[in-house]
C-alpha positions in Angstrom: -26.3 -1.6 -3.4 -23.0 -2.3 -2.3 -21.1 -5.6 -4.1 -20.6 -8.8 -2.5 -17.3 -9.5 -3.6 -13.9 -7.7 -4.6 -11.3 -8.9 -6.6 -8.1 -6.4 -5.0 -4.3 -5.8 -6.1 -1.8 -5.1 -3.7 1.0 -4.1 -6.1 4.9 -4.7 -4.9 7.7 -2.8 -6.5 10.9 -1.8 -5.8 11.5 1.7 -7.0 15.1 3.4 -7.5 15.8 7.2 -8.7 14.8 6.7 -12.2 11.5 8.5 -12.3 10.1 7.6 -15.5 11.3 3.7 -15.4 9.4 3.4 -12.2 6.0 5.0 -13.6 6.7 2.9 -16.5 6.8 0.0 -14.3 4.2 1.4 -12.1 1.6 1.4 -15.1 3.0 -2.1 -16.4 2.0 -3.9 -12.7 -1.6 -1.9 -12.6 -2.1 -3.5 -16.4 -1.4 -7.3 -15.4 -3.7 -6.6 -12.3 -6.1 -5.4 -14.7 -5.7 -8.2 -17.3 -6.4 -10.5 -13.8 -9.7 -9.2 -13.8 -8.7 -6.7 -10.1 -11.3 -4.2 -9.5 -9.5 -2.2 -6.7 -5.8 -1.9 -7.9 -3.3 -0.3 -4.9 0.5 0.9 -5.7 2.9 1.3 -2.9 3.9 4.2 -0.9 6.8 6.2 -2.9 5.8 4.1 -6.3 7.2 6.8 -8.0 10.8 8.1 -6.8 12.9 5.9 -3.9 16.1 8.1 -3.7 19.1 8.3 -1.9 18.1 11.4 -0.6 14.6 12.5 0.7 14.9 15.8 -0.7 14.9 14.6 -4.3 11.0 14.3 -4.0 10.7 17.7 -3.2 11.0 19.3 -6.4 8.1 17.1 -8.1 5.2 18.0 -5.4 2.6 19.0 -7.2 -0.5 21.4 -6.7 -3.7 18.9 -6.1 -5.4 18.8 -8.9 -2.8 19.5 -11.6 0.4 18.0 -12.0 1.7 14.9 -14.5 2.2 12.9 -11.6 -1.6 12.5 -10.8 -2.4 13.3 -14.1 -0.8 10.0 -15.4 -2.7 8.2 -12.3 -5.8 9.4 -13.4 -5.1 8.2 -17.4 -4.7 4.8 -15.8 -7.7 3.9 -14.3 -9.8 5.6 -17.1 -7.7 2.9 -19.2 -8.5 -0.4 -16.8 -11.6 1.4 -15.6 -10.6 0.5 -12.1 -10.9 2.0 -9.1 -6.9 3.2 -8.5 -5.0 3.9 -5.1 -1.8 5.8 -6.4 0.6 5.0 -3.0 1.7 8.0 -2.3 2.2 11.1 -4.5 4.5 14.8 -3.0 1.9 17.3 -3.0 2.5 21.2 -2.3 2.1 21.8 1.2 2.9 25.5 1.0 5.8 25.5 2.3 8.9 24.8 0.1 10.7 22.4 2.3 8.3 20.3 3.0 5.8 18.4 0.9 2.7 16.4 1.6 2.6 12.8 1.4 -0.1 12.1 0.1 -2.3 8.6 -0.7 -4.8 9.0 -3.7 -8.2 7.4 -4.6 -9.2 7.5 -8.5 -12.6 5.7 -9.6 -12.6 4.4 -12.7 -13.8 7.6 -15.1 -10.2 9.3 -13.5 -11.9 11.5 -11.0 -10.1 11.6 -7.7 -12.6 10.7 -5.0 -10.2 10.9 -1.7 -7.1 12.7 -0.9 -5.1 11.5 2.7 -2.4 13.3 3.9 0.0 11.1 5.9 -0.5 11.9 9.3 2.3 10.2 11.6 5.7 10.7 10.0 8.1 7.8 10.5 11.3 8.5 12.7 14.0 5.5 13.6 17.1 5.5 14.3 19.2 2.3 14.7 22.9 1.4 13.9 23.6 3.1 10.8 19.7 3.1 9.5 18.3 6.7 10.1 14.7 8.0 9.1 13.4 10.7 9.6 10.3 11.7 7.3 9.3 15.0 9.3 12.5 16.9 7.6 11.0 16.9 4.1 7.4 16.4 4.9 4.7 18.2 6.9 2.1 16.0 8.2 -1.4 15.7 7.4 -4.2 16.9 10.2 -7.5 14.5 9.3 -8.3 11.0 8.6 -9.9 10.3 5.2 -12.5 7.3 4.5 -13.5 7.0 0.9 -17.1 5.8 -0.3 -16.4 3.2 -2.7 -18.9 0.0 -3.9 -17.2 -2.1 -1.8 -18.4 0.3 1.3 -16.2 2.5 3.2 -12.6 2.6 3.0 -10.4 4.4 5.7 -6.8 5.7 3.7 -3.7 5.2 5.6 0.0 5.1 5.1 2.8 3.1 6.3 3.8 4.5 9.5 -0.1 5.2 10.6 -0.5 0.8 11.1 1.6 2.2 14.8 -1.5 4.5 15.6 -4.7 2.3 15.5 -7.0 5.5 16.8 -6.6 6.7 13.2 -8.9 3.4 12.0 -11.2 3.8 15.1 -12.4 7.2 13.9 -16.1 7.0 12.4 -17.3 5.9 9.7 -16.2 2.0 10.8 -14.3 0.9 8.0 -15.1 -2.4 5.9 -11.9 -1.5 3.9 -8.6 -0.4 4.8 -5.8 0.5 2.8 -1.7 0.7 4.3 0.4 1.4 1.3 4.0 1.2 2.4 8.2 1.0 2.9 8.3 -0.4 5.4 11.6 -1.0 6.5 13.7 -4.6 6.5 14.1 -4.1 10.2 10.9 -3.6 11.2 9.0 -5.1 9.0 10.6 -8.5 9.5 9.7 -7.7 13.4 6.2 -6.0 13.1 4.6 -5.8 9.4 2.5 -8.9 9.6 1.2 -8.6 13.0 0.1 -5.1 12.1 -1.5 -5.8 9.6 -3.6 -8.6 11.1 -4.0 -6.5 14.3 -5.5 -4.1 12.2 -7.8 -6.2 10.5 -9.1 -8.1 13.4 -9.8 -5.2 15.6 -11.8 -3.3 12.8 -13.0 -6.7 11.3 -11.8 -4.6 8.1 -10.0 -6.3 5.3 -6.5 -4.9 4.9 -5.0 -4.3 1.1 -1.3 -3.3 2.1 0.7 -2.7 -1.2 4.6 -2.5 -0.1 8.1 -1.4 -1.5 10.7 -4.4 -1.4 13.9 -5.2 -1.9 17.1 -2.6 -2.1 16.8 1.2 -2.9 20.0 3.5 -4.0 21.7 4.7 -1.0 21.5 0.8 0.4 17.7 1.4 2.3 16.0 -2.1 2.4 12.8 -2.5 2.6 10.8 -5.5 3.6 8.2 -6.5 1.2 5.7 -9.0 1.8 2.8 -6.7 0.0 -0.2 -8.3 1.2 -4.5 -8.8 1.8 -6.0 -9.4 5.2 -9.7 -10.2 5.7 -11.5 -9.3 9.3 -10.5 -12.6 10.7 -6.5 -11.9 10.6 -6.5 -14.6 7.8 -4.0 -13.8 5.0 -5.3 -14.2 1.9 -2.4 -13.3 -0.3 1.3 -12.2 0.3 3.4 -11.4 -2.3 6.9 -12.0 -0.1 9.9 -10.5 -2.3 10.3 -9.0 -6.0 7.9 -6.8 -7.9 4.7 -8.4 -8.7 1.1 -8.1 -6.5 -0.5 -10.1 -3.7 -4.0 -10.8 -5.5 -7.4 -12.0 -3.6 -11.1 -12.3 -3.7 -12.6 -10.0 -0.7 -15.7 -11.8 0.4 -17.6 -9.1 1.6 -20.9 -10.8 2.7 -18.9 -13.0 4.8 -17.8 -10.1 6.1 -21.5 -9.1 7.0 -21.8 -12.1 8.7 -18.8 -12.2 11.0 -19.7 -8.6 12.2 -23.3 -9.8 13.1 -21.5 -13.0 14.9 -18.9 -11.1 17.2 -20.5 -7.0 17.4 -17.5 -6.0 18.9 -17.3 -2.9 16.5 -20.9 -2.4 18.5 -19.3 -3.2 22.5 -17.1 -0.5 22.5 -17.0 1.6 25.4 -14.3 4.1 24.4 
């Protein structure tokens, strides 16, 4: 029987080069959501390493299934028996240059229940900012929805809020999670109204963990870590600085606005 309520973390950071003071810090922000009585705890995309350059992250990928990075992920929500989203973790993609960005699901005995592969790899050019994810990453090829007790959650990452086919592939989501970096640029001109686009058109609640703040090589990213219920309401946003955006999902109320306005059910396409 699926629960009627969900107490959720969106955890904010803002994560330099240091690898083992961000997991530090990683595992102290998971804790406090813990102590706050969170159930479903999410870290932002690139928790772990936000370098000058990209190609720093490729050494640490790491086969699925075995590596310190997820072991460590794993340990922690054995620890707060909660049901963990680790960002985004580098996993082996079998090819040397490039390495999977990938957004893991661990239920509270440290099993990993849901693997995505980032799909649509962020490019933008503007001025002197410059991205361009798809030299040190190879994209995934499937959407992933987890089966959690809050009902099904589709995975996404960052850049994949641009593409909202990705949420409109079955099962229907009740959950949604967007762990990102999003950048100062266009997060200050989109973030938000992704976000509740998102949520309204799904009538999903959104739990969109984010990097903030500035990163070595002067990369600035927006912030504003935040949890969206199927009406486009905000329920918490966590603007600037490390710390979370905590709510309480309602998830019967959630029931009931889907019975009110079936649009989930109208759809033609």
């Amino acid at each position: 029987m699926m629960a009627d309520t969900l107490l959720a973390a969106a955890i904010q950071m803002c994560s330099g080069d240091d690898l083992q003071h961000n997991l530090a810090r990683a595992a102290q922000l998971v804790g406090e959501a813990a102590q706050a009585a969170a159930r479903f705890v999410a870290l932002p995309e690139y928790f772990y390493l936000m370098p000058a350059d990209e190609r720093a992250r490729l050494p640490l990928a790491e086969a699925f299934g075995n590596g310190p990075l997820q072991a460590q992920m794993a340990s922690l929500a054995r620890q707060h028996g909660i049901w963990l989203l680790a960002g985004t973790l580098p996993l082996q993609s079998g090819d040397a240059a490039h390495f999977h960005n990938s957004s893991l699901l661990f239920s509270p005995d440290g099993q990993c229940t849901a693997r995505y592969d980032k799909m649509h790899l962020f490019g933008f050019r503007h001025g002197d900012e410059y991205y361009a994810e798809a030299d040190t990453m190879q994209a995934g090829d499937q959407p992933i929805s987890a089966d959690t007790p809050w009902g099904s959650l589709r995975l996404s990452v960052c850049y994949d809020l641009r593409f909202p086919e990705l949420y409109r592939q079955p099962p229907a989501p009740g959950l949604i999670s967007a762990p990102a970096a999003f950048t100062r640029t266009t997060g200050q001109a989109h973030w938000d109204l992704l976000l509740r686009t998102r949520a309204v058109e799904n009538l999903a609640f959104v739990i969109a963990p984010a990097q903030c703040g500035r990163h070595p090589g002067g990369k600035e990213t927006y912030g504003h870590s935040m949890i969206v219920d199927p009406w486009g309401q905000v329920l918490a946003c966590h603007e600037e600085g490390e710390g979370m955006a905590l709510a309480r999902l309602d998830l019967s109320g959630q029931t009931a606005w889907r019975a009110r306005l079936p649009a989930l059910q109208h759809r033609r396409l």
